[in-house]
C-alpha positions as CSV (number, residue, x, y, z in Angstrom):
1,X,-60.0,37.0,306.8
2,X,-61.7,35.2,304.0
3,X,-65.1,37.2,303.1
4,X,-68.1,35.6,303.0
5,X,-70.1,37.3,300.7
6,X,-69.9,36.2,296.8
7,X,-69.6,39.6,295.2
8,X,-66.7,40.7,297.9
9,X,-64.9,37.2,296.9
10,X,-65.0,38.2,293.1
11,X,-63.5,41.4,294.1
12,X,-60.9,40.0,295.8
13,X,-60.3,37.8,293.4
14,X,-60.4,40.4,290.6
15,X,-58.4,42.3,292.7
16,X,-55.7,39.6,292.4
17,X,-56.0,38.7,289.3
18,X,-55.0,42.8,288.6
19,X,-51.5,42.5,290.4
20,X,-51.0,39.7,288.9
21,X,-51.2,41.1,285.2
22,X,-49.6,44.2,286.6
23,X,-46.7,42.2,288.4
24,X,-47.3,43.7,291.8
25,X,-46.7,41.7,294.4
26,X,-49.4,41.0,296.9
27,X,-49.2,42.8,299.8
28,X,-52.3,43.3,302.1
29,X,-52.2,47.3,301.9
30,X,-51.9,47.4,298.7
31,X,-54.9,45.0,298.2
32,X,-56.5,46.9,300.3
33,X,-56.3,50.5,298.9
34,X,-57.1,48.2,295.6
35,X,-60.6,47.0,296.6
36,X,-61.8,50.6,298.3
37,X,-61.0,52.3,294.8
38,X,-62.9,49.1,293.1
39,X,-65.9,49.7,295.6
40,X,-66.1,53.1,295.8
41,X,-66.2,52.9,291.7
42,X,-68.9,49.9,292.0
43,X,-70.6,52.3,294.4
44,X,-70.7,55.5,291.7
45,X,-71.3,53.2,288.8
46,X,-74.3,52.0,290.7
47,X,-75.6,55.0,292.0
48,X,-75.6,56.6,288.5
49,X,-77.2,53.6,286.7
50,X,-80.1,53.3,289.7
51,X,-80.7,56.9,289.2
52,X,-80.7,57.1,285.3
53,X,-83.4,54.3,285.6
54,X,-85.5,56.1,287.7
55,X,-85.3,58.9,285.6
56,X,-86.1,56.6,282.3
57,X,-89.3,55.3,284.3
58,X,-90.7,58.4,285.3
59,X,-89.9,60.4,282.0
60,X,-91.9,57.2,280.5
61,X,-94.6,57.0,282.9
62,X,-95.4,60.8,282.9
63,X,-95.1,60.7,278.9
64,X,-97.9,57.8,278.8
65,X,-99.7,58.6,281.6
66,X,-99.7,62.2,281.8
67,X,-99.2,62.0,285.4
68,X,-99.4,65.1,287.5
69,X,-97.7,63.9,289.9
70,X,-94.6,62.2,288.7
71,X,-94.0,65.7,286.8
72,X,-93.6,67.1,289.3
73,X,-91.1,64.7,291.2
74,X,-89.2,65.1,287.8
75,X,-89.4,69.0,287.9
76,X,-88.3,68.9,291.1
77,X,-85.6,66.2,290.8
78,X,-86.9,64.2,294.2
79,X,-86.5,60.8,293.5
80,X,-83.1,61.5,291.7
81,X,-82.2,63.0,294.9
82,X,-83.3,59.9,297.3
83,X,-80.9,58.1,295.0
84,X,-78.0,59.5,296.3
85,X,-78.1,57.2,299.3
86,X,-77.4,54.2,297.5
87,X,-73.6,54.5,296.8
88,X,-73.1,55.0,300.7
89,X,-74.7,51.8,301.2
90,X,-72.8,49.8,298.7
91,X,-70.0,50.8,300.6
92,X,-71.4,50.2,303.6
93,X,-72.5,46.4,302.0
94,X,-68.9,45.7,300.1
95,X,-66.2,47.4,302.2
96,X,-65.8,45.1,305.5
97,X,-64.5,42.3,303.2
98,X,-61.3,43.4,302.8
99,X,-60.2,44.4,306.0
100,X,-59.5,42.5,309.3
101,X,-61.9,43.3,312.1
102,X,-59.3,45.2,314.1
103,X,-58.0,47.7,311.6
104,X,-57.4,51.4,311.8
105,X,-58.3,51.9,308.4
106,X,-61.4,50.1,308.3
107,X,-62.6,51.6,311.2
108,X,-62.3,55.7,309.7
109,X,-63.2,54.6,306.3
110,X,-66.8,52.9,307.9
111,X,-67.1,56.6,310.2
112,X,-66.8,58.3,307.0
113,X,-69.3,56.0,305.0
114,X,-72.0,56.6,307.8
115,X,-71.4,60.1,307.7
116,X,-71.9,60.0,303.8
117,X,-75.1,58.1,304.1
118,X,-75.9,60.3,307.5
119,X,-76.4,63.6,305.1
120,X,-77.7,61.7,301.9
121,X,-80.5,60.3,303.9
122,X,-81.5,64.1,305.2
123,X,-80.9,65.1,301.9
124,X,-83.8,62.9,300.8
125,X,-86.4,63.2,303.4
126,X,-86.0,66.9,302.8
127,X,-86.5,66.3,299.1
128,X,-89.3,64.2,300.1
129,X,-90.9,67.0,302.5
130,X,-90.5,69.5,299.7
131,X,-92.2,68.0,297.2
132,X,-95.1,67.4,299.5
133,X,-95.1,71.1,300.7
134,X,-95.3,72.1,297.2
135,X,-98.1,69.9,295.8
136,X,-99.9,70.7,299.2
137,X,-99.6,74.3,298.0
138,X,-100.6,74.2,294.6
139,X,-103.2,72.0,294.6
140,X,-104.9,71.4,298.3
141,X,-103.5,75.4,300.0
142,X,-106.9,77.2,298.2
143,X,-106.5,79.6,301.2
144,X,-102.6,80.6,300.7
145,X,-101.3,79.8,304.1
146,X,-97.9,80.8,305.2
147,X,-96.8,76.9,305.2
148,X,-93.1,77.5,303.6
149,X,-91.9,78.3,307.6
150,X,-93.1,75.3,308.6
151,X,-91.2,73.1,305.8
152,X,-88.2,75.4,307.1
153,X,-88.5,74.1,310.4
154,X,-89.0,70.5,309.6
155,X,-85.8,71.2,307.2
156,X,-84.1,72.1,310.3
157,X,-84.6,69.5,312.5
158,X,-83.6,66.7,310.0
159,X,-80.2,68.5,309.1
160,X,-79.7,68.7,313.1
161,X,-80.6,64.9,313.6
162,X,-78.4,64.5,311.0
163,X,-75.8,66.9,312.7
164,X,-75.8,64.7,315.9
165,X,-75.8,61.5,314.5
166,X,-72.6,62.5,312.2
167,X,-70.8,64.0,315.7
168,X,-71.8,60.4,317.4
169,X,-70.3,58.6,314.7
170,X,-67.2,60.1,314.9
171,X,-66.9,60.8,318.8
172,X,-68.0,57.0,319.3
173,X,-70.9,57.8,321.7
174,X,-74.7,57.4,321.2
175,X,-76.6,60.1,319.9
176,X,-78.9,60.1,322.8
177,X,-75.8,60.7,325.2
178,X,-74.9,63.7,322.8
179,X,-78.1,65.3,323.1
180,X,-77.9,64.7,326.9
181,X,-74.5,66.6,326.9
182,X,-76.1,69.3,324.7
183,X,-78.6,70.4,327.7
184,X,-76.1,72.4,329.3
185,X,-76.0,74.5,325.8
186,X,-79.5,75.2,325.8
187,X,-79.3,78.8,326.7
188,X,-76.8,79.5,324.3
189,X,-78.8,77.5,321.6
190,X,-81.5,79.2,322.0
191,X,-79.9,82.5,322.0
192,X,-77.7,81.9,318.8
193,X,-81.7,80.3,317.2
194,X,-83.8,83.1,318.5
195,X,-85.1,84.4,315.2
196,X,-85.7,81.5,313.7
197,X,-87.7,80.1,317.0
198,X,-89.6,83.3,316.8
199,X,-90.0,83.2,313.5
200,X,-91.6,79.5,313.5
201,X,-93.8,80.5,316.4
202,X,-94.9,83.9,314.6
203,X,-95.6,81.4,311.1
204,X,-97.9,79.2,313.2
205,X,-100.3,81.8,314.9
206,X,-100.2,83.4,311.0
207,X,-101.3,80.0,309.8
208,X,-103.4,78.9,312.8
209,X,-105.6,82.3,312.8
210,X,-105.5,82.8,308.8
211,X,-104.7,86.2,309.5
212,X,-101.5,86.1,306.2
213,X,-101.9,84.7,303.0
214,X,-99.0,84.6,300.1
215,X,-100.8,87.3,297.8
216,X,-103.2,89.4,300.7
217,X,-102.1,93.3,300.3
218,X,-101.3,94.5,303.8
219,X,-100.1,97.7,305.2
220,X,-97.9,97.8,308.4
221,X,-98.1,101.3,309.8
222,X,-95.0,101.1,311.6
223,X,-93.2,100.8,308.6
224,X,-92.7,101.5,304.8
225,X,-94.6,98.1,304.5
226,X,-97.7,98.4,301.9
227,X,-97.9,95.8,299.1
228,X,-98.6,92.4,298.1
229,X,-97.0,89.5,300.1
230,X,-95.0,87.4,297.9
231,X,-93.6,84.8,300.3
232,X,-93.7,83.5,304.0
233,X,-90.7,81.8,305.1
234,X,-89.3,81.2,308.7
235,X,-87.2,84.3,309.0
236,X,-88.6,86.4,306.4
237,X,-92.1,87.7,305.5
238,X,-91.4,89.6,301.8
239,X,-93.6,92.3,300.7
240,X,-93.9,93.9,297.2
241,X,-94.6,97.4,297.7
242,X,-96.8,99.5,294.9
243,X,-93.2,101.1,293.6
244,X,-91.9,98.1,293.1
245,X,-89.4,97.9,296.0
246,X,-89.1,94.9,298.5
247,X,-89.3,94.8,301.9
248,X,-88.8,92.4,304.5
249,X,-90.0,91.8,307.9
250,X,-89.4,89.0,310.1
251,X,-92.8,87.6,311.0
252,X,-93.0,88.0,315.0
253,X,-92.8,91.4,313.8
254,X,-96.4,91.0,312.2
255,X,-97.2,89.0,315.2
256,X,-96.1,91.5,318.0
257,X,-97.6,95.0,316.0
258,X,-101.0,95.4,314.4
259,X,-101.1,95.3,310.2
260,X,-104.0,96.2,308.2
261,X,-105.2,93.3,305.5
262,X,-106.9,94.0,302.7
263,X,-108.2,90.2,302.0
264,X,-111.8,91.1,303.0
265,X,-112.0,93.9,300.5
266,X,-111.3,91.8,297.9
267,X,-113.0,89.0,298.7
268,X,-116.8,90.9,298.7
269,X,-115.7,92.7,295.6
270,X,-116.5,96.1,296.8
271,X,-113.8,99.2,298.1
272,X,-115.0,101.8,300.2
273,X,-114.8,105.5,299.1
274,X,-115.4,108.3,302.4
275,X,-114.0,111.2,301.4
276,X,-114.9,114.6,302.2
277,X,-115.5,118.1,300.1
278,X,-114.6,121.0,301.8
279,X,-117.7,123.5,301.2
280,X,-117.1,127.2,301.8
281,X,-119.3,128.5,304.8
282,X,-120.3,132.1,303.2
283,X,-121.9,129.9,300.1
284,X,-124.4,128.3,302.1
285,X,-127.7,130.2,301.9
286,X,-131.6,129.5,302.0
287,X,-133.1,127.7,299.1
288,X,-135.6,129.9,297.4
289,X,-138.1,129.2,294.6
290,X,-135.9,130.3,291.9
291,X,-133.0,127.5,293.0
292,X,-135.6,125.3,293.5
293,X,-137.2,125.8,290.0
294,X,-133.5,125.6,288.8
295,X,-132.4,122.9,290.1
296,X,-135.7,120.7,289.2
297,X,-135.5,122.3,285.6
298,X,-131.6,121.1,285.2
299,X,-131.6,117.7,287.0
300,X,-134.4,115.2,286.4
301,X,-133.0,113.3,290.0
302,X,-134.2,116.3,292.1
303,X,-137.8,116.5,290.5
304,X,-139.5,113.9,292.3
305,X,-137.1,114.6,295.4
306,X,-138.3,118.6,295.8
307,X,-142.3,117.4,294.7
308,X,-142.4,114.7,297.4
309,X,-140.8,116.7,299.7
310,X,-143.2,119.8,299.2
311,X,-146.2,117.3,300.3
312,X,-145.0,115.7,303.2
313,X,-144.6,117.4,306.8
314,X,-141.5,117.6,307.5
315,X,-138.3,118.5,305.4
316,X,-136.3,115.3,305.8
317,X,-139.2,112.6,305.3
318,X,-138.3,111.5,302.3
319,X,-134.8,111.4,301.9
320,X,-132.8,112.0,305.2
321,X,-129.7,113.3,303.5
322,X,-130.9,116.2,301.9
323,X,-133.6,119.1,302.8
324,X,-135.1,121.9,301.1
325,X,-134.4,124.9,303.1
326,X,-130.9,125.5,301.9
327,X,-128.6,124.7,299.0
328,X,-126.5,122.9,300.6
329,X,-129.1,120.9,301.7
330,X,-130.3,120.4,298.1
331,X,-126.6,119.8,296.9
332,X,-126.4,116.9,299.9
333,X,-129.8,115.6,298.3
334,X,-128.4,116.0,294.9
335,X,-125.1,113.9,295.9
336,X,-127.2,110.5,297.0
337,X,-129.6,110.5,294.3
338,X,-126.4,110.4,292.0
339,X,-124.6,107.8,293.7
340,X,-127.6,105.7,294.7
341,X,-128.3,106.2,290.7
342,X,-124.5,105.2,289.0
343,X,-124.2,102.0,288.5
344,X,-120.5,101.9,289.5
345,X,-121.7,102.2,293.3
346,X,-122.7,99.2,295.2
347,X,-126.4,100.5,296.0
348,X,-127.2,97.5,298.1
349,X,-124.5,98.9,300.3
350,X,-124.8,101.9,302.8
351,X,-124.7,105.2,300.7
352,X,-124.5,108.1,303.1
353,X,-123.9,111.7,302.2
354,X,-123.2,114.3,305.7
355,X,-121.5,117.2,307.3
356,X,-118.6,116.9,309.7
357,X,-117.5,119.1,312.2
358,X,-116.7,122.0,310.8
359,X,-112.7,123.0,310.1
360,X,-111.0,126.3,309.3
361,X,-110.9,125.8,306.0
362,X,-114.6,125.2,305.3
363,X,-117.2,122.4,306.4
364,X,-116.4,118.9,305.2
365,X,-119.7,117.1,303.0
366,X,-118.3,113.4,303.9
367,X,-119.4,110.9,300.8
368,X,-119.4,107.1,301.9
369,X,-120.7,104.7,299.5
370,X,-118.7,101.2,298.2
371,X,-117.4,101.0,294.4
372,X,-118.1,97.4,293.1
373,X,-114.6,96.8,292.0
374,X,-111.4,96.6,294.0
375,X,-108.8,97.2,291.2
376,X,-107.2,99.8,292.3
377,X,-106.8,101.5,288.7
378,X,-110.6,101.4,288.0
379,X,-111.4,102.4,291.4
380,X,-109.7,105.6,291.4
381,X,-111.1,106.3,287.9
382,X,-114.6,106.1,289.5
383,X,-113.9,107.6,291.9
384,X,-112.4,110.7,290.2
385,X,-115.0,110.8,287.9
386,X,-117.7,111.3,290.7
387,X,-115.8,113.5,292.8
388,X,-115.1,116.3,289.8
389,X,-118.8,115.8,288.4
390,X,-119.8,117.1,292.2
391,X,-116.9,119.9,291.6
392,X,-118.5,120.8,288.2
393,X,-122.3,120.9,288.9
394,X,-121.7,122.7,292.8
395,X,-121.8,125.9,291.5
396,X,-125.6,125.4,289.8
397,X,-126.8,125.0,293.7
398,X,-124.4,128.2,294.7
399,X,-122.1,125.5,296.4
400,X,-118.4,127.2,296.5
401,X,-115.9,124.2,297.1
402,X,-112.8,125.5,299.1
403,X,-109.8,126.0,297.0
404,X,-108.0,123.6,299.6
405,X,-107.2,119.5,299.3
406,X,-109.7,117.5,300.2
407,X,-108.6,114.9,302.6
408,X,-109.1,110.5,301.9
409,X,-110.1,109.2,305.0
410,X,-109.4,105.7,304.3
């Protein structure tokens, strides 16, 4: 067979040209295994001179232009990697030429270039879809969405095309007759892909309903889950804990069982404090003048509290969460003005000072109020600083706090 094209003459030709300087006679095999080393080499040289260049181009364009974009496909080597798939198609192009129509060798070394440019191709579009998931989510994902399981998924599918079209290259049968064949694996399929099926399904309702975002603190009671999330892929949702450890769920799990999220606490700005004092019973009394004179005397919060109060019928007119008959009532009184007063508590927010049910150990004086900051360092320096300043000044209203824990209702 005489080839047709001009480049795969010149090879021949070269290729003859070589025996002849060598003194190897021509026979056709030996020809032949001469030309697939020459094209295979043409093919490298090719691919390595294509890729360099579009390297040099956008090294130069990113230098002059400052481009964000073509940074980024540098950084993350994307078009270098769509350049693998040009070697497979020289081959593709240049190896026919040298071979009859009919022959075995052709035939396997053809199978074997289709394969190569089978997986080169899903090595690109997978390049391709990861540099547009990760400009999506740097620049346009403001909200954080769990998107990584979807790439995953889309991942999948392309190495599985790619899977089939490789096995129909080699058994010599459509694709689409493959994938027919395949139905009677389904069950199996989707019991050896179960995770990962459930894991794309759990990443879409995540997405769809915004209930996870890479960064959102969440706590999973039912287990040692409670930290920041650091990333959302299609079998794994990993979660920095506050010590430092890592745990992983998969994410039907977040899907199937409730989770607490902390977003909305950060996003207002505000964390919530309602924790309770236990107040010993036997230290509650009735408020006489004295207390009342000393408590006006020390604190200048209580004054117009205790001279409003005396004018006005009834005990609780003027501020519901305190009263003048008894010390504990004062102390209660006390307690709001302070935090309705310190400028570390939200005071546009509910402020609400009461009793609970009373326990064994004493009755519980519940404080709810919001501290305008959620860092979790400065928060509990507030609110320690509140909580022993009540301790301290208790014992000026004949308060006796019960030597037992106090319990953080969160």
């Amino acid at each position: 067979m005489i080839p047709s094209h001009k480049l795969a003459s010149w090879l021949l030709a070269c290729v003859g040209s070589l025996l002849d300087t060598i003194g190897v006679s021509h026979d056709r095999s030996v020809e032949e295994m001469v030309y697939i080393f020459a094209v295979c080499l043409i093919a490298v040289t090719f691919g390595w001179l294509v890729r360099h260049a579009i390297l040099l181009i956008v090294n130069n364009t990113v230098a002059v232009r400052h481009s964000t974009v073509g940074l980024e496909l540098r950084q993350r080597h994307t078009l270098s990697h769509c350049s693998h798939i040009i070697p497979p198609v020289v081959i593709l192009c240049l190896m026919p030429f040298a071979f009859r129509q009919d022959s075995h060798a052709l035939d396997v070394i053809m199978k074997m270039a289709w394969i190569y440019t089978s997986v080169t191709v899903a090595i690109a579009v997978n390049s391709v879809f990861t540099f547009i998931w990760a400009h999506y989510d740097e620049h346009k994902n403001t909200k954080k969405l769990p998107l990584r399981g979807v790439l995953n998924i889309a991942k999948g599918i392309v190495w599985g095309i790619a899977v089939i079209v490789s096995v129909s290259i080699v058994v010599g049968r459509s694709p689409v007759a493959l994938l027919t064949g395949l139905g009677a694996f389904a069950a199996a399929l989707l019991l050896v892909f179960r995770n990962s099926i459930l894991g794309f399904v759990a990443g879409i309702q995540l997405s769809q309903n915004d209930m996870l975002r890479v960064g959102d603190w969440i706590v999973v009671p039912s287990t040692i889950a409670n930290g920041i999330v650091t990333d959302v892929s299609l079998s794994v949702v990993k979660i920095r804990n506050w010590d430092n450890t890592t745990v992983m769920l998969p994410p039907y799990t977040l899907v199937s069982t409730s989770f607490q999220n902390w977003r909305g606490m950060k996003e207002v700005g505000l964390r919530q404090i309602e924790q309770s004092l236990l107040v010993d019973v036997s230290s509650v009394s009735e408020a006489d003048a004295a207390m009342l004179e000393r408590v006006t005397a020390r604190f200048a919060l209580m004054r117009e509290f205790i001279g409003m109060a005396g004018k006005t019928e009834g005990y609780d007119s003027c501020l519901p969460e305190g009263t003048l008959t008894t010390n504990l009532g004062l102390f209660r009184a006390y307690v709001t003005l302070y935090l309705r007063a310190n400028n570390h508590i939200a005071g546009e927010q509910r402020i609400m000072v009461r009793l609970m049910p009373q326990q064994p150990a004493g009755i519980p004086l519940q404080i709810f109020c919001y501290v305008n900051t959620t860092v979790w360092s400065e928060f509990s320096a507030i609110q320690s600083m509140i909580f022993e300043h009540f301790i301290a000044i208790a014992p000026i209203f004949g308060i006796v706090i019960y030597n037992y824990p106090s319990v953080l209702q969160k």
